[in-house]
C-alpha distance (Angstrom), angle and dihedral (degrees) to the residues before:
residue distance angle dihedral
X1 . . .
X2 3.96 . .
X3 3.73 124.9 .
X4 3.46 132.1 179.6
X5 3.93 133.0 -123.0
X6 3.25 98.4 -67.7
X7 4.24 93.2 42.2
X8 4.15 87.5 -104.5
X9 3.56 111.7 126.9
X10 4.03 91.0 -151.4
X11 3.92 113.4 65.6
X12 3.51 111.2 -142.2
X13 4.12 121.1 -146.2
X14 3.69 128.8 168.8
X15 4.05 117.0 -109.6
X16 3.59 127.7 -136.4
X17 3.99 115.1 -85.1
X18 3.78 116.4 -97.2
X19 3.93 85.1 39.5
X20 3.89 118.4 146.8
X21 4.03 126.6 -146.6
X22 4.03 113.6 -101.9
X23 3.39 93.5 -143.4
X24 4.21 103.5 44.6
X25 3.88 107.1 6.1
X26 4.39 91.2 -117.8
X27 3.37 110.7 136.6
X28 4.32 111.5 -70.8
X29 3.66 115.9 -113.6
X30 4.04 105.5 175.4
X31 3.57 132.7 14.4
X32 4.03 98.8 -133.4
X33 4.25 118.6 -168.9
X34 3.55 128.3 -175.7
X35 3.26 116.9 -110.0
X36 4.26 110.6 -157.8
X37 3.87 119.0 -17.1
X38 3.52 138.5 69.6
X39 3.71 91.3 -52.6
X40 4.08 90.8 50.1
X41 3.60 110.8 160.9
X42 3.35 103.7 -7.0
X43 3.74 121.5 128.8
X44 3.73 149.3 163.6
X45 3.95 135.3 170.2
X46 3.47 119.9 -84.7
X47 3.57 148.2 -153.6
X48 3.85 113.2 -141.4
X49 3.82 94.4 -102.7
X50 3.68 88.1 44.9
X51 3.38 98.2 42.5
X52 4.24 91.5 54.6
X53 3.89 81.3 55.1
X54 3.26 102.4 53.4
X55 4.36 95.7 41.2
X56 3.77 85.7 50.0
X57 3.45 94.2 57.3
X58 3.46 92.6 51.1
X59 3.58 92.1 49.0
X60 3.77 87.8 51.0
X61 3.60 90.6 52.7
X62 3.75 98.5 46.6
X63 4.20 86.3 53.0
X64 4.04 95.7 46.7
X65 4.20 82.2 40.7
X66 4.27 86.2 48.0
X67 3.83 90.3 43.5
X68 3.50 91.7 52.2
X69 3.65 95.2 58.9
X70 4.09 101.5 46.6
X71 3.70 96.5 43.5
X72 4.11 102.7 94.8
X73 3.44 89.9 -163.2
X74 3.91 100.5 51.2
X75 4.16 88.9 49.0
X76 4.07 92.1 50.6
């Protein structure tokens, strides 16, 4: 599993001001990306509620990805 700087595995940037949420069309907060996973580099601006979304299913990917890989009887 990768993680970032600051052990994250979503980067977090700030988005230009007037910018809208991908997801619900609210006003955008952060620009989140993916960093390793499934989801790897992609991205979008995000509200808050949004945003949580879209981090915990990256976090839910990188654990099913992880679980994946120590179970011996999943990799046989």
């Amino acid at each position: 599993m990768q993680w970032n700087e600051f052990r994250r595995p979503v980067s977090v940037d700030f988005v230009p001001r007037g910018s809208l949420c991908e997801w619900c069309g609210k006003p955008a907060e952060r620009q989140l990306t993916a960093i390793g996973g499934v989801f790897h580099n992609e991205s979008g601006m995000f509200c808050r509620p949004c945003g949580e979304k879209f981090s915990q299913s990256v976090m839910n990917s990188l654990q099913a990805a992880t679980a994946v890989q120590l179970d011996p009887q999943q990799n046989a």
